[in-house]
C-alpha positions as CSV (number, residue, x, y, z in Angstrom):
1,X,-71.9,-3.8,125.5
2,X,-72.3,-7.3,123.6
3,X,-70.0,-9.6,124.8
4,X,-68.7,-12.7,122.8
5,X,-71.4,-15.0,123.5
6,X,-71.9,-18.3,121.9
7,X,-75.4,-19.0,123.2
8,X,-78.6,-17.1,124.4
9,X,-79.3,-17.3,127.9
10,X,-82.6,-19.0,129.3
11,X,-84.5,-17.6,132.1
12,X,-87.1,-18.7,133.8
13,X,-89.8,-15.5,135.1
14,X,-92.4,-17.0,136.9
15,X,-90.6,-16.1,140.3
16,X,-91.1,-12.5,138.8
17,X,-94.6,-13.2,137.5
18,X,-96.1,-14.1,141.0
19,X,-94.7,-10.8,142.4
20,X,-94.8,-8.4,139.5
21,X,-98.3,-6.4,141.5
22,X,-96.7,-5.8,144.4
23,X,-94.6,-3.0,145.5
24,X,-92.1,-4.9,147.6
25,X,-91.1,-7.2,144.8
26,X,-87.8,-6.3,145.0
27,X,-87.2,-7.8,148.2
28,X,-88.3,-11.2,147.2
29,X,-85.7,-14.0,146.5
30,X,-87.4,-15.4,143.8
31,X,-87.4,-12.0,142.3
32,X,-83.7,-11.1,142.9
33,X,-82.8,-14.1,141.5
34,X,-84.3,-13.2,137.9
35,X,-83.0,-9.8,137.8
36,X,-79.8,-10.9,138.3
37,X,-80.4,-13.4,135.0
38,X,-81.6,-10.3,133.3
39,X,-79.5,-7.9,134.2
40,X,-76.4,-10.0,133.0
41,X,-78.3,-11.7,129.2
42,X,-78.7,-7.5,128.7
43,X,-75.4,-6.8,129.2
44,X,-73.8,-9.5,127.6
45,X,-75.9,-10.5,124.7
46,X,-79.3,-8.0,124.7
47,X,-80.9,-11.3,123.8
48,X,-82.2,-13.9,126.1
49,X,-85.3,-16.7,126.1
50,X,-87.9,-16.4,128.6
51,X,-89.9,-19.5,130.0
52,X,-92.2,-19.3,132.5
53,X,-94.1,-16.6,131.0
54,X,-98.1,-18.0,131.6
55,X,-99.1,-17.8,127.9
56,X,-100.4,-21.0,127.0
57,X,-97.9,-23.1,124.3
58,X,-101.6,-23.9,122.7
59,X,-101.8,-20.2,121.9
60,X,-98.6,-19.5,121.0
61,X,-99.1,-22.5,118.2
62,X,-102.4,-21.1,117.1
63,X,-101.1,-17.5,116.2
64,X,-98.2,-19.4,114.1
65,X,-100.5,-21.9,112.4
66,X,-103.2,-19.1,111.8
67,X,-100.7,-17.0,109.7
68,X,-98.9,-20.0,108.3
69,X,-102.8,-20.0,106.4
70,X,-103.1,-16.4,105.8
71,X,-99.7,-16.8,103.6
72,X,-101.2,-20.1,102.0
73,X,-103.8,-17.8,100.2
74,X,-104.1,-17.0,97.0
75,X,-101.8,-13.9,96.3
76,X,-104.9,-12.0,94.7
77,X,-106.5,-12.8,98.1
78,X,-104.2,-11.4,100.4
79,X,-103.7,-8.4,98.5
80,X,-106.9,-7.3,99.8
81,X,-105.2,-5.7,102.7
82,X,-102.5,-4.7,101.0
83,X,-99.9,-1.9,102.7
84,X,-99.8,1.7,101.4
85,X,-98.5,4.6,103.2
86,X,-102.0,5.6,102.7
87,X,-103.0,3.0,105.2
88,X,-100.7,4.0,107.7
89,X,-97.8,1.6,106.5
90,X,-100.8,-1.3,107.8
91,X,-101.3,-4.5,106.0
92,X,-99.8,-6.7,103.8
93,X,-96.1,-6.9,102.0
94,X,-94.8,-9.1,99.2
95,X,-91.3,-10.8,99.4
96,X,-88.8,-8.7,98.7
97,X,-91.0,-5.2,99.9
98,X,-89.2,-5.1,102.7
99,X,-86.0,-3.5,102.6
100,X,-82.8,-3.2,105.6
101,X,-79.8,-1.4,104.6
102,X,-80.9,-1.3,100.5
103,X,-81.6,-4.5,100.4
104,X,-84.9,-6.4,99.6
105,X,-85.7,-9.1,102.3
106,X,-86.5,-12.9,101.2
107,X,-89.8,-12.8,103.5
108,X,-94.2,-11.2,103.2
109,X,-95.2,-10.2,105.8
110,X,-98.6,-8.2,107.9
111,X,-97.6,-5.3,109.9
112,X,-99.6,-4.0,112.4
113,X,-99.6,-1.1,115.4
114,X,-101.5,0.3,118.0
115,X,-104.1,2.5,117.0
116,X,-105.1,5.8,117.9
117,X,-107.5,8.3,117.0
118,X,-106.5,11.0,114.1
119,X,-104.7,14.1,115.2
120,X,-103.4,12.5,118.3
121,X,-99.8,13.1,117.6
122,X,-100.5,16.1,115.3
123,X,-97.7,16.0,112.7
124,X,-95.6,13.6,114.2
125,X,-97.9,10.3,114.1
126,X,-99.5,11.3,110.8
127,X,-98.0,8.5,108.7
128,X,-99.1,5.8,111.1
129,X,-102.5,6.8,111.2
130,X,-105.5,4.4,110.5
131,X,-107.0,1.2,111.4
132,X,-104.8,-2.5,111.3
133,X,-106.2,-4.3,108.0
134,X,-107.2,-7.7,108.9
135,X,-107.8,-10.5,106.9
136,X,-111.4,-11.9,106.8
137,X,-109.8,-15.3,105.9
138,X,-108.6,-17.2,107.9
139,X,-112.2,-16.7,109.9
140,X,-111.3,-15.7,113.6
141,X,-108.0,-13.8,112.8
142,X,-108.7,-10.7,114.2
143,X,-110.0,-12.0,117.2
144,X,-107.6,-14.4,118.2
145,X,-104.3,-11.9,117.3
146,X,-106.1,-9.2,119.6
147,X,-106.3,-11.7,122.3
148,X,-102.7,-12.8,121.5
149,X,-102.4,-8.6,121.7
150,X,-103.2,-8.3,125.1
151,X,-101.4,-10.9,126.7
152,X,-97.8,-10.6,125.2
153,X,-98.7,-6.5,126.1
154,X,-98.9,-7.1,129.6
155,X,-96.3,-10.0,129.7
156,X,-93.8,-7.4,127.8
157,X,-94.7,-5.0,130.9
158,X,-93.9,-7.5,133.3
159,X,-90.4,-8.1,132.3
160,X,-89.7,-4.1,132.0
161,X,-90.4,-4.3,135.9
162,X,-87.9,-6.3,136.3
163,X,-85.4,-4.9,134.0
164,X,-86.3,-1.6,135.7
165,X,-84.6,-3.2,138.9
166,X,-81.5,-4.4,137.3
167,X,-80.9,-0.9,136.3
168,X,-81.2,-0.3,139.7
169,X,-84.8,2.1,139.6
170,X,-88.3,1.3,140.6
171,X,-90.1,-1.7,139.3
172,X,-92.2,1.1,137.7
173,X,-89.3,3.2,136.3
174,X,-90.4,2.4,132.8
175,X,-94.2,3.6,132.8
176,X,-95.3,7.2,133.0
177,X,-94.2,9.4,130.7
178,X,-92.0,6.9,129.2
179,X,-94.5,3.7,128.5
180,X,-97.8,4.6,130.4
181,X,-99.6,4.3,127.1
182,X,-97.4,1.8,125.3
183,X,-96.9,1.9,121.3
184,X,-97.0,-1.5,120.2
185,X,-96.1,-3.0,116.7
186,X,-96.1,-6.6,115.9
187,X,-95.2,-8.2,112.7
188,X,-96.4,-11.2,111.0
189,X,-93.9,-12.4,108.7
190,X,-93.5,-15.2,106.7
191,X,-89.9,-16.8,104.8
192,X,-90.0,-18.9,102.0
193,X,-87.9,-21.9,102.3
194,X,-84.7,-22.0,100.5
195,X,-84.2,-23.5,97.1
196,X,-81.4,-26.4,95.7
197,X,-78.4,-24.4,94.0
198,X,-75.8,-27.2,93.2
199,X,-77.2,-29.5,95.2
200,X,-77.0,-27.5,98.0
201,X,-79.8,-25.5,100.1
202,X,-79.3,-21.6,99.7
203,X,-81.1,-19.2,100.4
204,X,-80.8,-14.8,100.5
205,X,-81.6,-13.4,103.6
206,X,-84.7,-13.7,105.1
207,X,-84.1,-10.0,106.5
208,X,-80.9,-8.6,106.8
209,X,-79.0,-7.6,109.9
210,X,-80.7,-4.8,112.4
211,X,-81.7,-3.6,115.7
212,X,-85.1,-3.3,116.9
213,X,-86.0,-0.2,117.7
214,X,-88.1,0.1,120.8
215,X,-88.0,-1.2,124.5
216,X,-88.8,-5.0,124.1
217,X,-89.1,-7.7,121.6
218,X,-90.9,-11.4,122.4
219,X,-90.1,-13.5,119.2
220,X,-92.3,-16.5,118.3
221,X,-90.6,-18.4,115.9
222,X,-91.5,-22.1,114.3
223,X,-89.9,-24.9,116.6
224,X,-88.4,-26.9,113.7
225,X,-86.4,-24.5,112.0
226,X,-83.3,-22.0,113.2
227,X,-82.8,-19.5,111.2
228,X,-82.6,-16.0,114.1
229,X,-79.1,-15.6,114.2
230,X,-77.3,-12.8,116.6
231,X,-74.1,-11.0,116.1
232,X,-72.1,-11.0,119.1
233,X,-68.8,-8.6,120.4
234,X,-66.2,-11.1,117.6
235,X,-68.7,-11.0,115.1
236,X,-69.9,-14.4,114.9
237,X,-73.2,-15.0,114.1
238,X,-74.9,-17.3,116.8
239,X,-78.3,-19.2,115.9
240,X,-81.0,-18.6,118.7
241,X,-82.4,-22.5,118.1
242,X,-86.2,-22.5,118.8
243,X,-87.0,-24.0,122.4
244,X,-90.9,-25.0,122.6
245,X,-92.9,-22.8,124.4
246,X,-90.6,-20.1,124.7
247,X,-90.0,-16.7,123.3
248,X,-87.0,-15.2,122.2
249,X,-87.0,-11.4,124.0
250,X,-84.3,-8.9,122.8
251,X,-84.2,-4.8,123.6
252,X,-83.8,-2.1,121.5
253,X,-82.9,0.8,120.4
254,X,-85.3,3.1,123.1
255,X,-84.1,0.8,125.7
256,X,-80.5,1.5,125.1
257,X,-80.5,4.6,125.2
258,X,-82.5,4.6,128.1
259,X,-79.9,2.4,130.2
260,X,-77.3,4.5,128.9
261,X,-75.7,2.0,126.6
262,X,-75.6,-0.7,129.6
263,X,-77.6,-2.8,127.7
264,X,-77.1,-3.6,123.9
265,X,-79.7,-3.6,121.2
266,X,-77.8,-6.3,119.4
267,X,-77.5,-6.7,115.5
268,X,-79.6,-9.5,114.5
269,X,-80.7,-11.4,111.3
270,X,-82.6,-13.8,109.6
271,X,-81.5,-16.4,107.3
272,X,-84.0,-19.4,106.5
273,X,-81.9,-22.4,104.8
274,X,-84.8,-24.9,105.7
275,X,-86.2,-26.0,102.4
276,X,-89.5,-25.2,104.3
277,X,-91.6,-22.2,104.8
278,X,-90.8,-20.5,108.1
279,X,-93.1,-18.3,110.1
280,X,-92.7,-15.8,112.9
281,X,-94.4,-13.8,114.8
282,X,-92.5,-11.0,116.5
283,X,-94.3,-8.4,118.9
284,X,-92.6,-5.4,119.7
285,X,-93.2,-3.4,123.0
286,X,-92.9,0.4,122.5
287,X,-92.5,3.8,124.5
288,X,-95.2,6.3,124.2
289,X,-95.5,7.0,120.8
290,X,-94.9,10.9,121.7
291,X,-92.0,10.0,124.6
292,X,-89.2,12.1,124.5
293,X,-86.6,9.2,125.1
294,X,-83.0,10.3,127.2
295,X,-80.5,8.0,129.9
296,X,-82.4,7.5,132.9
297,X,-81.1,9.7,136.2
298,X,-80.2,6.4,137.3
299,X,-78.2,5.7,134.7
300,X,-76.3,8.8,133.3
301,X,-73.3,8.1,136.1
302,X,-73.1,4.5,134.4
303,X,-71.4,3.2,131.5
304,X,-70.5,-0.2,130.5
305,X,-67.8,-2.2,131.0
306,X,-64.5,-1.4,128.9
307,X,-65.9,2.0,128.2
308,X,-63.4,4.5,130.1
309,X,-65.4,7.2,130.9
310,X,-68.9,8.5,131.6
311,X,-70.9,9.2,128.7
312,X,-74.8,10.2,128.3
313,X,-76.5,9.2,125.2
314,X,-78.5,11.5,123.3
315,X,-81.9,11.8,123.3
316,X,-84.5,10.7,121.2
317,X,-88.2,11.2,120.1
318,X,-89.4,7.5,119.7
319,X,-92.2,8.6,117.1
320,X,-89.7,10.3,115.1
321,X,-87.3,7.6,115.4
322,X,-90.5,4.8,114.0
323,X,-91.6,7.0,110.8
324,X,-88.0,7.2,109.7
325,X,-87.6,3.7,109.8
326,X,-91.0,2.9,108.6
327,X,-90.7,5.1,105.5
328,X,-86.9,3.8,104.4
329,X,-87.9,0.3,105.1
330,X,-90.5,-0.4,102.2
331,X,-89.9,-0.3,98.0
332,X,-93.0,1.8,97.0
């Protein structure tokens, strides 16, 4: 359960990292001593920035900059890979496409998944069938966002291990059956900046307040504008301000019910009051696409703090779970 928080934690994995292969990790001090740090930011807040992670901050600023010129283009050009449920909700969306709770949000964006060959999932992964569009310009998208792919994949695995221990399982509690052959979805999504009204910079939301709805969420977000904001237990909305080289990591909706509501997916939103254009990059790590998603053994005698009694959350199909979302989110 969210506390009342009034800033993200920072923790620093790379004690994890060197120890994340091998099978005694959880002895390790180094180790112990970032469990602890994610335990608690999962409890308290469900949001938390990670340093230490081994991708390069060169990389990081490449993926940014390389979308930053996609959403330069003509509008006629990037229409080319345009999003249709025909595509398997994969491509490109103008501003306001994107809708949470009714409303349009104030960004465009690419939306890709992980791919997987027709009939997989029989009825269930129909609608997300097909190949990720790419754009052909700028030259060297593809390649460099697959690369980008890989490595906040395994990174994104990494931490699970070590949120797997804070729940107090295996380091491998979360692959399997559960995320042995991880879903992925990442987003590539672009704000516009906010105009003058009355001499004042305002600006409608960038995308409206929500949860995520997998296991794990790394955030790559522009370094000179805040604009992620995160609801805590009173309500206030507290700005996650960009840290260099970091990503902001949040869990979600899979991950909370497999903890058993110990950790929070926390209501977030984005508002972009910059006058300038804002990019992100957000990566989400999913369960098997097919998982059948229910509390942990571990965790089913737990419950957070305040709650008086034991109480198992109900289970979920994640696929089932992503093509509602998927097809209530977009104005076609």
């Amino acid at each position: 359960m969210a506390t009342d928080f009034k800033s993200l934690p920072v923790i620093d994995i790379s004690p994890l990292l060197l120890k994340c292969d091998d099978p005694d990790m959880a002895e390790d001090p180094g180790v112990i001593q970032v469990v602890q740090q994610l335990d608690r930011a999962c409890r308290d807040a469900g949001f938390f920035y990670v340093i230490g992670h081994g991708i390069s901050e060169d990389l990081i600023k490449k993926v940014r900059e390389i979308t930053r010129e996609f959403f330069m283009l003509p509008y006629e050009e990037k229409l080319k890979i345009k999003m249709t449920p025909a595509a398997g909700y994969r491509g490109y969306q103008r501003i306001g496409e994107n809708v949470t709770k009714g409303k349009p949000d104030i960004h465009e964006a690419i939306d890709c998944y992980r791919e997987f060959k027709k009939g997989k999932y029989g009825d269930l992964g129909k609608a997300m069938e097909g190949p990720n569009q790419w754009p052909e310009n700028p030259h060297e998208f593809k390649e460099l966002m697959e690369e980008y792919l890989r490595l906040c994949t395994d990174l994104s695995r990494n931490i699970l291990r070590g949120i797997a221990l804070a729940l107090g399982g295996s380091p491998y509690e979360f692959e399997g059956k559960i995320a042995g052959e991880p879903f992925w979805v990442m987003r590539l999504i672009g704000y516009p900046g906010a105009p003058f009204t009355n001499g004042k910079l305002e600006n409608d939301v960038g995308c409206g307040a929500h949860t995520d709805y997998g296991l794990l969420t790394l955030v790559n977000q522009d370094e000179d504008k805040t604009a992620l904001q995160v609801r805590n237990l009173g309500g206030d909305w507290i700005s996650a301000i960009p840290i260099p080289g970091s990503f902001v990591c949040n869990i979600g909706d899979m991950l909370k019910i497999l903890s058993n509501g110990l950790y929070e997916s926390t209501l977030h939103r984005v508002i972009n009051n910059s006058p300038l254009y804002r990019v992100c990059v957000a990566f989400f790590y999913e369960t098997n696409f097919d998982a059948v998603v229910e509390p942990f053994d571990i965790c089913k005698d737990k419950y957070p703090e305040g709650r008086g009694e034991s109480q198992v959350f109900k289970r979920a199909v994640y696929g089932e779970h992503l093509v509602s979302k998927v097809q209530t989110n977009f104005a076609m």
